[in-house]
LOZADO-326214 format. One record per residue (C-alpha): residue number from 1; x, y, z; residue in one letter. Coordinates in steps of 0.2 Angstrom, whole numbers, padded with zeros to 4 digits. Layout:
% LOZADO-326214
{NUM,{X,Y,Z},A};
...
***
This chain:
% LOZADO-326214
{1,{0250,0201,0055},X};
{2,{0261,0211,0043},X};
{3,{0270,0196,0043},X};
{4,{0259,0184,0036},X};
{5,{0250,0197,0022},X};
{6,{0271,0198,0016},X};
{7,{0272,0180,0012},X};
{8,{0259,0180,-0004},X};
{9,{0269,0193,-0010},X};
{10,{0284,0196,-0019},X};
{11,{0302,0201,-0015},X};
{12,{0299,0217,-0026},X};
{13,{0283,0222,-0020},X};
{14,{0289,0219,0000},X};
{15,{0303,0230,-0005},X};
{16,{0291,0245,-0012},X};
{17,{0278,0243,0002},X};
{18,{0295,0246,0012},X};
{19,{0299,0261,0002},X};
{20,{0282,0268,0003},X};
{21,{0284,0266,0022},X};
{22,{0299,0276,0024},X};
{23,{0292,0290,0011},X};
{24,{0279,0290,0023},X};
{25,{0290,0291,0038},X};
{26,{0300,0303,0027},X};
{27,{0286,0314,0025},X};
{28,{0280,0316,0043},X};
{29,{0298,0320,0048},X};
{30,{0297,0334,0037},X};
{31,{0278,0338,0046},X};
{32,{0288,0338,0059},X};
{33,{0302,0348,0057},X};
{34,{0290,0362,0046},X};
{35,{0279,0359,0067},X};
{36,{0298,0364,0075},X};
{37,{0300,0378,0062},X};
{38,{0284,0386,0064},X};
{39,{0287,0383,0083},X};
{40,{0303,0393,0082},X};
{41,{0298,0404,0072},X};
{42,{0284,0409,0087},X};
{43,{0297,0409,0101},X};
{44,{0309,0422,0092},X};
{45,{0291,0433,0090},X};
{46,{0288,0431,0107},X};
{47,{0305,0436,0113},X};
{48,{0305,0449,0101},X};
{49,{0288,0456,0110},X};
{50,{0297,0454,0127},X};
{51,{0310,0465,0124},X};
{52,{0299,0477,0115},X};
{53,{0290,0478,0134},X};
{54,{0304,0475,0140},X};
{55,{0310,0491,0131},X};
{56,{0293,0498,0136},X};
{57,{0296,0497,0154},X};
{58,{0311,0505,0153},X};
{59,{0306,0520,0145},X};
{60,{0292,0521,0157},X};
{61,{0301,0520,0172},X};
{62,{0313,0532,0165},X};
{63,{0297,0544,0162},X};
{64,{0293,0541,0180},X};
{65,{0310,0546,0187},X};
{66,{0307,0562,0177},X};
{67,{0290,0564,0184},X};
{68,{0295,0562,0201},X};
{69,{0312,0573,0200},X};
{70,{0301,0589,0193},X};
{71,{0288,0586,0206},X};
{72,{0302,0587,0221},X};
{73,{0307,0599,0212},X};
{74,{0291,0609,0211},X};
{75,{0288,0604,0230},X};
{76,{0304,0610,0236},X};
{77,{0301,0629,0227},X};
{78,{0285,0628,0236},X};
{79,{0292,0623,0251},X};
{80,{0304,0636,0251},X};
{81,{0290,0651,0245},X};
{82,{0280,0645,0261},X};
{83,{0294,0643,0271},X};
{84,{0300,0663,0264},X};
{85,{0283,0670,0266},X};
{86,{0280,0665,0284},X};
{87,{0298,0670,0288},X};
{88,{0293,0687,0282},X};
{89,{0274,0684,0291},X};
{90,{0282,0682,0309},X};
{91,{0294,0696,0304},X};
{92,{0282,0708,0301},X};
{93,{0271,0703,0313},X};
{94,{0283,0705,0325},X};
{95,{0288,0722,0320},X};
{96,{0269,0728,0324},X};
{97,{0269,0718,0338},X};
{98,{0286,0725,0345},X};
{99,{0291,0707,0351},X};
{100,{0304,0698,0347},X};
{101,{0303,0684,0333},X};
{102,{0304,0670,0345},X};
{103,{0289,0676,0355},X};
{104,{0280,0679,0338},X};
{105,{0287,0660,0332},X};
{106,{0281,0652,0350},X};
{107,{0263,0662,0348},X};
{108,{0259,0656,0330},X};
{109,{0264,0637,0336},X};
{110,{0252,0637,0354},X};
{111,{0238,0643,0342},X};
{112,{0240,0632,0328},X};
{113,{0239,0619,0342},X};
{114,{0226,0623,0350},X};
{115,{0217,0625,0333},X};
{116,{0222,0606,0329},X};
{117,{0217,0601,0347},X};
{118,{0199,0611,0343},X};
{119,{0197,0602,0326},X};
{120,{0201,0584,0334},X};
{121,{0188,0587,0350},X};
{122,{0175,0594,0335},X};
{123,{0179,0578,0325},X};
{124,{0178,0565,0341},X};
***
């Protein structure tokens, strides 16, 4: 149809009806390439947010390792001050009892059994 509205016209006006097209054309390339940039310029903020969690990540897992280290650490100084304070339990209570520590050791464990076995009939 283009083709037949060129004929009335003249060479020099079909060669600025041409011109105007690829101004036009011109013009939405450089919509487009603006689209590209803009499109760009989103992806290298949103990479830059991904390292920045990435970054975050990082730091809180390395917070958590801390965490857990002094907590182990706490657990174990625990440990050992129970450990320490029922040595020194059996010990003395052997002493008064004038048994050996083994006897003493063997005592504490059937009672604390029985305990348990008591609490689990109570429970059931």
């Amino acid at each position: 149809m283009a083709r037949y509205h060129h004929m009335n016209k003249l060479p020099v006006d079909i060669i600025k009806d041409q011109a105007d097209m690829i101004k036009a054309h011109t013009d939405i390339i450089k919509d487009q390439t603006g689209m590209i940039k803009d499109q760009t310029d989103i992806i290298k903020d949103q990479t830059g947010m991904i390292k920045d969690q990435t970054g975050m990540t990082k730091d809180q897992t390395d917070m958590l390792t801390l965490i857990v280290q002094s907590l182990t650490e706490e657990m174990m100084t625990v440990v050992t001050e129970l450990t320490e304070d029922r040595i020194l339990a059996v010990n003395t209570l052997a002493t008064k009892m004038n048994e050996p520590t083994e006897t003493v050791n063997l005592l504490i464990l059937t009672i604390t059994e029985l305990i348990n076995n008591m609490e689990e009939k109570i429970r059931n």
